[in-house]
C-alpha positions in Angstrom: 4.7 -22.4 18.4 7.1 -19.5 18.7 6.9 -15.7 18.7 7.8 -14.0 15.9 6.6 -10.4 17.0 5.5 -8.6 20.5 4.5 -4.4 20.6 2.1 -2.5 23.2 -1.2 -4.9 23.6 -0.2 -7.4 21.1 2.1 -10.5 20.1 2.6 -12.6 16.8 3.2 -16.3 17.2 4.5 -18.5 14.4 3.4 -22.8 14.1 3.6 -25.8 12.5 1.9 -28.5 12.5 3.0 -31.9 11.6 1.5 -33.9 8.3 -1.8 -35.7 9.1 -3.3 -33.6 11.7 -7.0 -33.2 11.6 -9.0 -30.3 13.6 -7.1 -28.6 16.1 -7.2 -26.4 19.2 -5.5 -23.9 20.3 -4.7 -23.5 24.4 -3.6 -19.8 25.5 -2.7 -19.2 28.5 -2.4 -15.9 30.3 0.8 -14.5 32.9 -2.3 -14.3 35.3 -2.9 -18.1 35.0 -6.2 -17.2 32.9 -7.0 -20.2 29.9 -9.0 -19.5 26.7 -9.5 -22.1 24.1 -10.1 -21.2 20.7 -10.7 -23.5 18.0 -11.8 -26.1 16.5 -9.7 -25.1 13.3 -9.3 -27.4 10.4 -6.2 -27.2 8.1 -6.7 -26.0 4.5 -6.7 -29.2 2.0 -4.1 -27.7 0.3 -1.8 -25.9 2.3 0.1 -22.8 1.5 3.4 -23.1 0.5 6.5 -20.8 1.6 8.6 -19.8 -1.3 11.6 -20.4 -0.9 13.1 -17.2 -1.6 10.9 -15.4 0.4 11.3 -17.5 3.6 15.3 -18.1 3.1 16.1 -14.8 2.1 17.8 -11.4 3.2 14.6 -8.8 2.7 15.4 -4.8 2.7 12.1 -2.6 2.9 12.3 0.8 0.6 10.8 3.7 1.3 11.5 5.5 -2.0 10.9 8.5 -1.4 13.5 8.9 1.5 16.0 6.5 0.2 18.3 8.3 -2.2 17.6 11.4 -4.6 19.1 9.7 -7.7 17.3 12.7 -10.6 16.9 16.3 -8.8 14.9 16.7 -12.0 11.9 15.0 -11.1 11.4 16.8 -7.3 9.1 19.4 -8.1 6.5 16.7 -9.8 5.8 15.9 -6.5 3.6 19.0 -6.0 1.6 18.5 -9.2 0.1 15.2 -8.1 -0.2 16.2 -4.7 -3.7 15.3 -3.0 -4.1 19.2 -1.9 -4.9 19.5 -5.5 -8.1 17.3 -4.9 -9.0 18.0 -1.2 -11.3 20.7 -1.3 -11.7 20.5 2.6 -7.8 21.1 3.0 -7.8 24.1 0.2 -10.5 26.0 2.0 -8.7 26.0 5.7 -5.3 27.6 6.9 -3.4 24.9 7.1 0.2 24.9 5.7 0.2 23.5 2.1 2.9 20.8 0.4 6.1 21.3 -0.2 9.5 20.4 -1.2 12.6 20.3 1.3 16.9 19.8 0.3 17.4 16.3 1.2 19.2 17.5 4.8 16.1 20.1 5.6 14.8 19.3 9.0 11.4 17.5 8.8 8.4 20.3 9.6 4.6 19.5 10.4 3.7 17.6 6.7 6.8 15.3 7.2 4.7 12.2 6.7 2.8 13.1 4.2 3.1 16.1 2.2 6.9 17.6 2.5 8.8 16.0 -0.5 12.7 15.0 -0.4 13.2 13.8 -3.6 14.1 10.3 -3.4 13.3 8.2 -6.4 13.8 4.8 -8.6 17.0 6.9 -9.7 18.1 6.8 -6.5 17.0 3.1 -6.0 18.8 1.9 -9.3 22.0 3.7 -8.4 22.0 2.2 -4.9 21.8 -1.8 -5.9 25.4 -2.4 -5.6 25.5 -1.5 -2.2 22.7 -3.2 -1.2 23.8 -6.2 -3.1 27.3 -6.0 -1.2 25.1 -6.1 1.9 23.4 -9.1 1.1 20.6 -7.9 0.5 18.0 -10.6 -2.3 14.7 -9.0 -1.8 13.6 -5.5 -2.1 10.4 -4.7 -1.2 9.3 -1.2 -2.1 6.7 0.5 -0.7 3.9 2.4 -3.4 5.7 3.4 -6.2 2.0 4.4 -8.2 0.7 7.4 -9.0 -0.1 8.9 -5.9 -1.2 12.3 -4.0 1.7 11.7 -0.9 5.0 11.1 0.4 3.9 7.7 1.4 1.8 6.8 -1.8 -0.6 4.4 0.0 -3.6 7.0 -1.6 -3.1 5.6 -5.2 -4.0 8.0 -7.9 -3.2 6.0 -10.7 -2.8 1.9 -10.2 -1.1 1.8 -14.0 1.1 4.5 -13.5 4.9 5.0 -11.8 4.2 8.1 -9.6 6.3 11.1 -12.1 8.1 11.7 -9.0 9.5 8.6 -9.0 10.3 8.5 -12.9 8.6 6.0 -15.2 8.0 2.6 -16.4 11.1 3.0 -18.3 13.3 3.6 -15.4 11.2 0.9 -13.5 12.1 -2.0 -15.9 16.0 -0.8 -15.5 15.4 -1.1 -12.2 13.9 -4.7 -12.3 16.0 -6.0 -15.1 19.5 -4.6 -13.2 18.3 -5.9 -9.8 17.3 -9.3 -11.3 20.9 -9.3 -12.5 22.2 -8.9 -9.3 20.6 -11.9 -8.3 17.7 -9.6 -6.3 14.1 -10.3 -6.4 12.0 -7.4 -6.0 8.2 -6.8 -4.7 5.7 -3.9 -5.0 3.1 -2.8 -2.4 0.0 -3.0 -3.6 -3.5 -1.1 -2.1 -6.7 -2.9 -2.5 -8.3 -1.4 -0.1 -8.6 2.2 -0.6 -7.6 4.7 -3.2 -6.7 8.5 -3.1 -8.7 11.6 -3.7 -7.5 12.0 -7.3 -8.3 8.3 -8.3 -10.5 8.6 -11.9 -13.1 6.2 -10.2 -13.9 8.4 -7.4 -13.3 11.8 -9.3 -16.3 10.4 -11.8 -18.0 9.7 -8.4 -17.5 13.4 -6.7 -18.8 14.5 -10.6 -21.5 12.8 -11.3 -22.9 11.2 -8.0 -25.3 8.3 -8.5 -25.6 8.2 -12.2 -21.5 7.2 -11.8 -21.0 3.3 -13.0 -18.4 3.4 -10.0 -20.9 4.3 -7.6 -21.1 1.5 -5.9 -17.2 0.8 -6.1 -16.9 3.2 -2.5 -20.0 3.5 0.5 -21.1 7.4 -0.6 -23.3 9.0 2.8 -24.6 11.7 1.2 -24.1 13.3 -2.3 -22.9 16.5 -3.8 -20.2 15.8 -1.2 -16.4 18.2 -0.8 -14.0 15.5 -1.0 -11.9 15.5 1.7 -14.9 15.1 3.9 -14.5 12.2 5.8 -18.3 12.2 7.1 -19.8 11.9 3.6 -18.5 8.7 2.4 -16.4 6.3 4.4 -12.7 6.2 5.0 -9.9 3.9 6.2 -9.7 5.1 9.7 -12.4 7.8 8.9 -9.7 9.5 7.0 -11.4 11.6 4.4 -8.3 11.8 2.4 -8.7 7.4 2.0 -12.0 6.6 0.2 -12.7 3.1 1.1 -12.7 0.4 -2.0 -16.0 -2.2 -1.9 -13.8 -4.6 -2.2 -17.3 -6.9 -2.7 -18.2 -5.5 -5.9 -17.2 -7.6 -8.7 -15.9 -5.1 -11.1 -13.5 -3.9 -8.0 -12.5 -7.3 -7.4 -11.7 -7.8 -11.5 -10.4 -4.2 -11.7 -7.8 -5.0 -8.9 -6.9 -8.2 -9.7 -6.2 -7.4 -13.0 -3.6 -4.6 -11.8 -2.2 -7.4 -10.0 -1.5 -9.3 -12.6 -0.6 -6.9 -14.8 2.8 -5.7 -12.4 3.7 -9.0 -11.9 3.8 -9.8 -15.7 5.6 -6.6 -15.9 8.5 -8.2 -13.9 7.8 -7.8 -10.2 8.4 -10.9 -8.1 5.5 -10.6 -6.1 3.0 -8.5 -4.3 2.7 -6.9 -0.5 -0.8 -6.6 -0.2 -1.5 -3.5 2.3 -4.0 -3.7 5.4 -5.4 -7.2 3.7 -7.2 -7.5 7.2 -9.5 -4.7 6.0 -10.2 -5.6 2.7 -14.1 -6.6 2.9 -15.4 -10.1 1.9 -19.4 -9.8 -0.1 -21.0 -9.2 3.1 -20.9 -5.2 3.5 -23.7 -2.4 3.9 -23.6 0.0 1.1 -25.1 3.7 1.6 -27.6 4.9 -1.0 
């Protein structure tokens, strides 16, 4: 074993075990001189396999929306898909609203969510020959979907290149010119919880229980303000993250056929966010 990562409270370690092995242990022991044995643990039957470009490769993360403004003409989009559009709890208080900023501006109090740059697939398409002369093979690029933020992790749309970003147009130039380059690329993709302005749970905040995607979130109470992070549950409690029930069936098909879809589309693979969170069929739903 090795470690691969170490931050406040926390390490990563990395092992391998040789062919053959049956059920295993593993022996940690503290700075203090403390043991804990955890374990037994019995390898899959059929292992999982690195790919090969993944593991041998020269990754560069993308956050889009602060790489490079490649089409000034798509900045103000930003606003019109913004979540402040569906958080009724944020519309009725004081607090400053979202808003676009020249790509030097200084960053002010919304800078990680709501306080727009511009930077766009444009911007990504037109920066490929740099990346490529740094050796750069795969992108990964964080949300790119229809979304209510800066970050995009509160998808609006699943289907849909975020109109800030361009289009599915621009997207495939994107792949297809990156693929030429000899770069694979990979999407970001949220299972676990949607945005405010997701059509699932606007037909929810609509029509309460007589909604077929009722069940598709864990509802508290209903009429609810959306935005209110007490009447329905959140990632983190955030009110502005309705949790997925990743346990429901027609979640489970509705995701995994977005999945599927993207990569037929012509994305290498998939980053699957907070997969740790994403709930296995034992969950309590609210009625």
């Amino acid at each position: 074993m090795h470690l691969q990562l170490s931050f406040p409270g926390s390490e990563v370690w990395r092992g391998t075990l040789p062919g053959g092995v049956g059920a295993y242990r593993i022996l940690v022991r503290t700075q203090d001189g403390k043991e804990e044995v955890f374990g037994p643990f019995n390898p899959p039957e059929r292992p999982f396999a690195e790919v090969a470009w993944v593991g041998e490769g020269v990754g560069y993360q993308i956050f889009p929306e602060r790489f490079y403004n490649g089409d000034p003409g798509n900045d103000a989009l930003a606003l019109e898909t913004d979540e402040y559009r569906f958080n009724q709890v944020w519309q009725r208080s004081s607090g400053p609203k979202p808003h676009l900023s020249h790509w030097s501006d200084p960053p002010s109090p919304l800078h990680c969510c709501h306080q727009y740059f511009g930077g766009d697939l444009a911007g990504v398409l037109a920066k490929l020959p740099y990346l490529k002369a740094l050796g750069v093979s795969v992108l990964y690029l964080n949300p790119i979907f229809d979304s209510g933020s800066a970050h995009g992790y509160d998808t609006h749309d699943y289907l849909k290149v975020s109109p800030k970003f361009g289009d599915k147009s621009l997207l495939r130039k994107l792949l297809d010119e990156a693929h030429r380059l000899g770069m694979r690329v990979i999407f970001d993709f949220v299972p676990n919880h949607t945005g405010l302005g997701f059509w699932a749970f606007q037909d929810v905040v609509r029509r309460g229980p007589r909604s077929p995607y009722w069940n598709w979130y864990f509802i508290k109470r209903w009429p609810f303000v959306p935005g209110d992070g007490s009447a329905y549950e959140g990632w983190w409690g955030l009110g502005s993250l309705p949790k997925l029930n990743t346990a429901n069936p027609g979640v489970k098909r509705y995701l995994m056929e977005v999945a599927k879809y993207w990569v037929r589309f012509g994305f290498d693979g998939v980053r699957v966010d907070v997969p740790g969170d994403v709930l296995n069929g034992r969950v309590k739903i609210y009625v």
